[in-house]
C-alpha positions as CSV (number, residue, x, y, z in Angstrom):
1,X,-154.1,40.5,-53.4
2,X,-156.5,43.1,-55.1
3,X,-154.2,45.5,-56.0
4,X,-154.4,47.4,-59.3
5,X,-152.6,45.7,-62.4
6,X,-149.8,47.4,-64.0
7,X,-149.7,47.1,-67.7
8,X,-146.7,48.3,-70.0
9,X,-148.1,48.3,-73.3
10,X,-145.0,49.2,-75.8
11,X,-146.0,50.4,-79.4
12,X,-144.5,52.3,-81.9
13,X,-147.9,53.6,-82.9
14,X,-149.2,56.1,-81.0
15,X,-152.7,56.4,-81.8
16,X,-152.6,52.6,-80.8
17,X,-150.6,53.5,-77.3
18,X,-153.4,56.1,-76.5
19,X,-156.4,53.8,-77.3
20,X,-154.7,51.0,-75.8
21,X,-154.1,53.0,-72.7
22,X,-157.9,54.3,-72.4
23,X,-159.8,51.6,-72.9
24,X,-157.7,49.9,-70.0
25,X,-157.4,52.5,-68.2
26,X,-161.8,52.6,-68.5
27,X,-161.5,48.3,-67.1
28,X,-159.4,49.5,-64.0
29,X,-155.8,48.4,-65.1
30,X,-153.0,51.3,-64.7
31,X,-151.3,51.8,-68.2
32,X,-147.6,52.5,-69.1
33,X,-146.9,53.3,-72.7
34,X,-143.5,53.2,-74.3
35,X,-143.2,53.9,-78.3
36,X,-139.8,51.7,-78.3
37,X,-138.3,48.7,-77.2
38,X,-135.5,50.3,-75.4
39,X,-138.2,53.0,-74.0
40,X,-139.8,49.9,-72.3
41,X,-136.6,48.9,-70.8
42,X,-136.2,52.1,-69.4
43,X,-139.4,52.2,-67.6
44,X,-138.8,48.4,-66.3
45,X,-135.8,49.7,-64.6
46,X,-137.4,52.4,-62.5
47,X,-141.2,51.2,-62.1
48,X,-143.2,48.3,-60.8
49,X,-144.8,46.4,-63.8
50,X,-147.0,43.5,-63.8
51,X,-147.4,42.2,-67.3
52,X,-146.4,44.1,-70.6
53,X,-148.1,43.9,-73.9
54,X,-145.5,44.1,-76.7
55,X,-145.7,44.7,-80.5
56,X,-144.0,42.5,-82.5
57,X,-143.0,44.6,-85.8
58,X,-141.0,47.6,-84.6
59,X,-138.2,49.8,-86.0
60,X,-134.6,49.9,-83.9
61,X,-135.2,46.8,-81.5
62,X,-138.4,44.9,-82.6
63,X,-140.1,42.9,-80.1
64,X,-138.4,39.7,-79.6
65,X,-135.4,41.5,-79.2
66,X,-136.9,43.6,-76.4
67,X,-138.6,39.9,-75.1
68,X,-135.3,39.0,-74.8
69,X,-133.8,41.7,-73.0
70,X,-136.8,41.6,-70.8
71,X,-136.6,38.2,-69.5
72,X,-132.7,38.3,-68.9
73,X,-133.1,41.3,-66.9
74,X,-136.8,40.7,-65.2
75,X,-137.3,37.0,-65.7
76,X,-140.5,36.7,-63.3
77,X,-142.3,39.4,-66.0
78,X,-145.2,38.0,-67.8
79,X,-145.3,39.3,-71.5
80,X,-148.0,39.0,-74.2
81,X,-146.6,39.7,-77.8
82,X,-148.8,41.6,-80.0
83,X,-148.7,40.5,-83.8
84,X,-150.3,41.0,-87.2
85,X,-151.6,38.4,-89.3
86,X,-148.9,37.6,-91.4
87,X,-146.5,37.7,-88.4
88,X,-148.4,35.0,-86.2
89,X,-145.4,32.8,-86.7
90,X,-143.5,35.6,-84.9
91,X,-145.9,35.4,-81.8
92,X,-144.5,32.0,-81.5
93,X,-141.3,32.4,-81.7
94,X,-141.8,35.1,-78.9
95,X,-143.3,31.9,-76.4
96,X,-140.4,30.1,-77.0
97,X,-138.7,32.8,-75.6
98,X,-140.6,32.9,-72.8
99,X,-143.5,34.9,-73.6
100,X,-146.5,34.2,-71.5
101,X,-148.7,34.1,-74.8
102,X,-149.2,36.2,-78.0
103,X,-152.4,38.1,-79.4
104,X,-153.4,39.0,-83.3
105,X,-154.5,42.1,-84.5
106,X,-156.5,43.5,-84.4
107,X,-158.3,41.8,-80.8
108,X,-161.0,41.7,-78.8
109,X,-160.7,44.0,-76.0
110,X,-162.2,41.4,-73.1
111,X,-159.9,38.7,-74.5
112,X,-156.9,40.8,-73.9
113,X,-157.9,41.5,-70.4
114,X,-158.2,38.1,-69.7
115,X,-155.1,37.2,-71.1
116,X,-153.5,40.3,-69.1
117,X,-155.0,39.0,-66.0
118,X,-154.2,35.5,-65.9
119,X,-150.3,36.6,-67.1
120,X,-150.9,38.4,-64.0
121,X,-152.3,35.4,-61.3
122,X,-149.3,33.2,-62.9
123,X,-146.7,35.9,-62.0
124,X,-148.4,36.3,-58.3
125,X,-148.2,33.2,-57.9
126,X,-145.0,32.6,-59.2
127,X,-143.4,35.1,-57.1
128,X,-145.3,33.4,-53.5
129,X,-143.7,30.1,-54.3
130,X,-140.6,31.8,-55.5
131,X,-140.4,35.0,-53.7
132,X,-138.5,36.4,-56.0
133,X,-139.5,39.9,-57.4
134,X,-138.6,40.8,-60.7
């Protein structure tokens, strides 16, 4: 399957959301942005998504509360958690809520695209054994 990977990258910074977007938008991934945990469930319930990249600290419904409400509703979804450095613990806490993996801030660009695109083999995969799409 070489199809194009959807990303849902969910930020309430939007300077971040539009850098994010570009520079993997330039390595060939289509980009979603949502500013809000509750805008990211929106877009989950009307468009395809593949893995989503999701800030911890937010105001309203931070990001393990969105993780949560994520993996009820689309359990198959692969998500990275994005944290600072005083919140690694939080990136944690996110896997053992079934979070694919968590990143610090500020990253390396190529190391999130290979973390994006290995969330992505696992849920391919994932869904051939399982067919089950999320």
């Amino acid at each position: 399957m070489d199809s194009k990977i959807t990303v849902l990258a969910v930020d309430d910074e939007s300077y971040f959301l539009e850098l994010f977007a570009n520079r993997f938008r330039l390595r060939g991934l289509e980009v979603l942005t949502a500013s809000s945990g509750r805008a990211a469930l929106e877009i989950l319930a009307r468009q395809h998504v593949d893995v989503v990249v999701l800030d911890v600290l937010m105001p309203g419904m931070d990001g393990i509360e969105t993780l949560k409400e994520i993996k009820k509703r689309h359990p198959q979804l692969e998500v990275i958690m994005l944290t600072g450095h005083s919140s690694a613990d939080m990136g944690l806490k996110g896997m053992r809520h079934g979070a694919y993996d968590y990143v610090m801030k500020p990253f390396q660009i190529e190391d999130l695209l290979g973390r994006i695109r290995r969330a992505h083999e696992r849920r391919r995969l994932s869904q051939g054994y399982a067919g089950d799409e999320a």
